[in-house]
N, CA, C and O of each residue as an XYZ file, in Angstrom:
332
protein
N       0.849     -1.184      0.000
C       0.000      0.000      0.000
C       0.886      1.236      0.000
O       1.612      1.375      0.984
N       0.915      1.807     -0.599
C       1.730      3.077     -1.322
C       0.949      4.511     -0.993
O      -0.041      5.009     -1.529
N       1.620      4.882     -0.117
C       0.855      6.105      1.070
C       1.765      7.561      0.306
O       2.953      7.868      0.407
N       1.039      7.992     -0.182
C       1.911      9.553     -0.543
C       1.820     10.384      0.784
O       0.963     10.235      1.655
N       3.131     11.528      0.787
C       3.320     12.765      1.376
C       1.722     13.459      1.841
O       1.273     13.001      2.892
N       0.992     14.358      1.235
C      -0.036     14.774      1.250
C      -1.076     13.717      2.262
O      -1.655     14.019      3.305
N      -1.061     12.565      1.621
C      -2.416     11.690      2.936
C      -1.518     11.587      3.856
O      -1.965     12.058      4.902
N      -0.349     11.152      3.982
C       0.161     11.415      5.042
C      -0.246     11.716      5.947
O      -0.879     11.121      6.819
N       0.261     13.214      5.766
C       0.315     14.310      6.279
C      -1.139     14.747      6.923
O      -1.315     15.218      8.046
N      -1.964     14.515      6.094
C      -3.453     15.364      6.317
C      -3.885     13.750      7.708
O      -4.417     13.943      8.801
N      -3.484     12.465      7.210
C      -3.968     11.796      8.373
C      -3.527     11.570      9.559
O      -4.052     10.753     10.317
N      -2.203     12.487      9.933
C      -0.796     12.707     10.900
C      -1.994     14.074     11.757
O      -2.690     14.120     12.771
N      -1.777     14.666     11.021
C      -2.742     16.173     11.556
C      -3.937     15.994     12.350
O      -4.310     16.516     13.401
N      -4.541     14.957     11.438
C      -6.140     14.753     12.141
C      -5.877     13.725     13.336
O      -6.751     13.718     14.203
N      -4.970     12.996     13.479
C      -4.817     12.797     14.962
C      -4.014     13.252     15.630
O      -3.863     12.713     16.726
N      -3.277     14.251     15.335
C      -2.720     15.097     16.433
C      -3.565     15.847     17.397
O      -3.457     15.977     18.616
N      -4.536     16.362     16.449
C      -5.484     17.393     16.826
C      -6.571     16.839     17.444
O      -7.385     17.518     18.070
N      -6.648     15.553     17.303
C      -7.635     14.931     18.024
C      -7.169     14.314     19.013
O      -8.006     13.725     19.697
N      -6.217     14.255     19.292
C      -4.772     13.304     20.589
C      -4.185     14.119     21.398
O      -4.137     14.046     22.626
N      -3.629     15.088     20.545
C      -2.408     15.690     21.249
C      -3.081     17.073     21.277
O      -3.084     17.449     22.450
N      -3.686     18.044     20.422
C      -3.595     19.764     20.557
C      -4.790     20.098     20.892
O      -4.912     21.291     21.168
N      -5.885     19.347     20.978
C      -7.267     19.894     21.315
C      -7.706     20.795     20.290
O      -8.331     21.830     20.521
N      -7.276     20.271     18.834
C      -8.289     20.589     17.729
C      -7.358     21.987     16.663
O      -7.483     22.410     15.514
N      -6.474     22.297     17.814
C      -5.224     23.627     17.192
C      -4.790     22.850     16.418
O      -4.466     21.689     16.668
N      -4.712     23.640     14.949
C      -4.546     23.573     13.739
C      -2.633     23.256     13.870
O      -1.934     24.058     14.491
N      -2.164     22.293     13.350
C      -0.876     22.190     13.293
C      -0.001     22.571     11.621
O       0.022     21.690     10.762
N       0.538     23.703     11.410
C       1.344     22.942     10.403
C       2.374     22.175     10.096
O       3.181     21.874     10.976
N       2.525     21.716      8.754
C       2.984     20.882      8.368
C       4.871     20.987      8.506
O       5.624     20.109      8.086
N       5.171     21.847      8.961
C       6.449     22.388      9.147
C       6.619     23.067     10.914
O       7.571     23.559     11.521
N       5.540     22.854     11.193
C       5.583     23.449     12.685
C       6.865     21.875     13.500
O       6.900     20.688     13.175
N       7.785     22.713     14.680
C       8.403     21.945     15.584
C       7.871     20.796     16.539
O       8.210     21.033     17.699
N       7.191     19.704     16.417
C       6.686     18.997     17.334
C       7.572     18.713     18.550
O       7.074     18.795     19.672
N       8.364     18.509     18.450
C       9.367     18.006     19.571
C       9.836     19.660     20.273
O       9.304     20.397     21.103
N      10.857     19.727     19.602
C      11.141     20.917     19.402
C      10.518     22.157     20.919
O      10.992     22.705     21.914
N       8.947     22.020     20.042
C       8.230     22.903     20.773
C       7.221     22.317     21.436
O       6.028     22.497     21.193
N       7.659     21.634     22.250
C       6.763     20.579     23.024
C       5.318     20.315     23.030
O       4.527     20.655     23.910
N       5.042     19.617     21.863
C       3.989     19.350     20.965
C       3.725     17.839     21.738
O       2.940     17.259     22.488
N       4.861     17.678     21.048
C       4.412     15.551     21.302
C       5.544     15.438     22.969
O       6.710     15.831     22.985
N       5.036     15.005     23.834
C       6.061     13.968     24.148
C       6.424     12.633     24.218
O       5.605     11.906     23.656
N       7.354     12.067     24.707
C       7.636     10.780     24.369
C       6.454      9.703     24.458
O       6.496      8.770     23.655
N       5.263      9.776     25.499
C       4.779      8.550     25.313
C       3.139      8.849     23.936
O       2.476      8.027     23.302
N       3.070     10.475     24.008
C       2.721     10.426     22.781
C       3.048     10.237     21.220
O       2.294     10.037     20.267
N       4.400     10.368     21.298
C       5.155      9.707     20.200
C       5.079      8.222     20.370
O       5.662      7.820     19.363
N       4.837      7.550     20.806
C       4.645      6.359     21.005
C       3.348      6.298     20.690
O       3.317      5.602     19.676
N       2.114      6.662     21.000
C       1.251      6.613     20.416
C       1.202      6.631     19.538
O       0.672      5.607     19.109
N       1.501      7.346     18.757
C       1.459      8.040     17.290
C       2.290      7.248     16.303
O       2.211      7.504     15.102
N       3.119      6.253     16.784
C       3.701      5.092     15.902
C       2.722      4.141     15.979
O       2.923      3.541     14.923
N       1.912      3.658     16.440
C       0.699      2.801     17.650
C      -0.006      3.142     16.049
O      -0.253      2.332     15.156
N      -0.161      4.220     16.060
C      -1.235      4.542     15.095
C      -0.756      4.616     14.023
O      -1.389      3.884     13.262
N       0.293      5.274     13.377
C       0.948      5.134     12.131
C       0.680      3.586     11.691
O      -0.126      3.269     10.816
N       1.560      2.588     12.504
C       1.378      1.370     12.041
C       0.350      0.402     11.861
O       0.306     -0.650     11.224
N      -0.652      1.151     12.740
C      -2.164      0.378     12.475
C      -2.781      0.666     10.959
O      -3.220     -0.121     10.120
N      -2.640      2.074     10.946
C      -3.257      2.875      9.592
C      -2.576      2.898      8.597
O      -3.177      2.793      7.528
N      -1.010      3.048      8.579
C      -0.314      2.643      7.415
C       0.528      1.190      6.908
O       1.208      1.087      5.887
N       0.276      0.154      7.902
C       0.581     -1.257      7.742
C       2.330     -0.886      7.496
O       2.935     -1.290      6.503
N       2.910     -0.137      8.482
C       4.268      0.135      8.448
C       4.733     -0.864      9.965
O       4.020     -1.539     10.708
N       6.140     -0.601      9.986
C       7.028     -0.868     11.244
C       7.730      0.000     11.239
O       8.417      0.333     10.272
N       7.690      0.720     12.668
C       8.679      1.619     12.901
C       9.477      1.653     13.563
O       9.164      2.271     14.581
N      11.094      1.065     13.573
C      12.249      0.763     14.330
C      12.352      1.806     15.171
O      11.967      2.975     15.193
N      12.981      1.067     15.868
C      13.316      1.799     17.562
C      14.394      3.140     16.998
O      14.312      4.320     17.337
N      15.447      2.482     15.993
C      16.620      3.746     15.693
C      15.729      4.772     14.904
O      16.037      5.921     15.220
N      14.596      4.706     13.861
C      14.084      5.348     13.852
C      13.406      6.576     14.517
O      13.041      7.671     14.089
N      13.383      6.084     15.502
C      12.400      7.111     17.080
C      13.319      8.301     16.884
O      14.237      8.101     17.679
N      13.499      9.184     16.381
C      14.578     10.568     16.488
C      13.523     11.793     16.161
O      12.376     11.824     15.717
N      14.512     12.829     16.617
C      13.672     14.436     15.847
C      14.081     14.759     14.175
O      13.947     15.835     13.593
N      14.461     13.846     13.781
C      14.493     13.797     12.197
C      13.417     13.242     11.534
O      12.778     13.821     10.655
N      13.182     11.986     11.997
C      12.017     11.556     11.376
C      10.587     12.215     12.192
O       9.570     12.451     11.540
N      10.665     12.484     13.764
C       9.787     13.295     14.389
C       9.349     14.194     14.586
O       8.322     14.285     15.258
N      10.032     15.300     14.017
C      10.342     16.893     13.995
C       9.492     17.468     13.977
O       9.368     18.435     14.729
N       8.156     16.943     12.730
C       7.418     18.039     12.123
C       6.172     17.239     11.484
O       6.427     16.047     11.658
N       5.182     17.346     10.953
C       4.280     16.218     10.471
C       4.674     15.948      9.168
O       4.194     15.075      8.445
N       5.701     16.843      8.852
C       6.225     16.623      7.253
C       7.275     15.205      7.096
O       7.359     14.133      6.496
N       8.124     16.237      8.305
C       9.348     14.718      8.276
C       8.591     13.438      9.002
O       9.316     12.457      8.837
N       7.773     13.194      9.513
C       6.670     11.992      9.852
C       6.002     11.028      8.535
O       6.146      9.828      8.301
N       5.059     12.310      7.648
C       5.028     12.106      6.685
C       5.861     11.193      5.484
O       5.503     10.204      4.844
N       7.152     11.998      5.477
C       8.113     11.558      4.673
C       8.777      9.990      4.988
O       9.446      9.286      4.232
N       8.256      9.687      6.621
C       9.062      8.592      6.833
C       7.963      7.295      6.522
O       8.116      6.095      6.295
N       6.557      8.377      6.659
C       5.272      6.882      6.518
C       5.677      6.609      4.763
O       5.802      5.430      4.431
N       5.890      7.784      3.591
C       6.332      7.594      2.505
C       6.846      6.508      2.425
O       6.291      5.503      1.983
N       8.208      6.595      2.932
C       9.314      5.726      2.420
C       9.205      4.528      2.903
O      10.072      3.810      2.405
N       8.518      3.955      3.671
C       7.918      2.457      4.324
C       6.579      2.037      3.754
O       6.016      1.029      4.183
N       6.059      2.786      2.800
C       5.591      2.337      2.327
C       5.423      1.895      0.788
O       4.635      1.087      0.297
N       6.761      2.956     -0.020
C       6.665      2.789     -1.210
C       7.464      1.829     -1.931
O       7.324      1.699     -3.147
């Protein structure tokens, strides 16, 4: 199943906002970590859910603020596990 950037992204958002921000609009370049958006056991969630919804695995060395940073670089990583 071959997940583009864009659904990604738009299905990263809609559970942030429903999980993590209480509905505040996130963009796609905004600091999650960074600016203490997610923390760790919500990042854990949020792989919980990546991998349910995008039939991915997400390695432990993976877990960083590169692939976590932003809903883009999130995005980019559901991309590449899935294409």
């Amino acid at each position: 199943m071959s997940v583009n950037t864009e659904t990604a992204a738009a299905a990263i958002r809609e559970w942030l906002q429903e999980n993590v921000t209480g509905n505040r609009e996130i963009s796609d370049d905004e600091p999650l970590i960074e600016n203490g958006v997610l923390t760790s056991l919500q990042t854990v969630e949020l792989v919980m859910f990546m991998e349910d919804r995008f039939g991915i695995v997400v390695e432990d060395d993976e877990l960083d603020e590169e692939n976590f940073g932003s809903v883009r670089s999130i995005a980019s990583l559901v991309e590449s596990k899935t294409s």
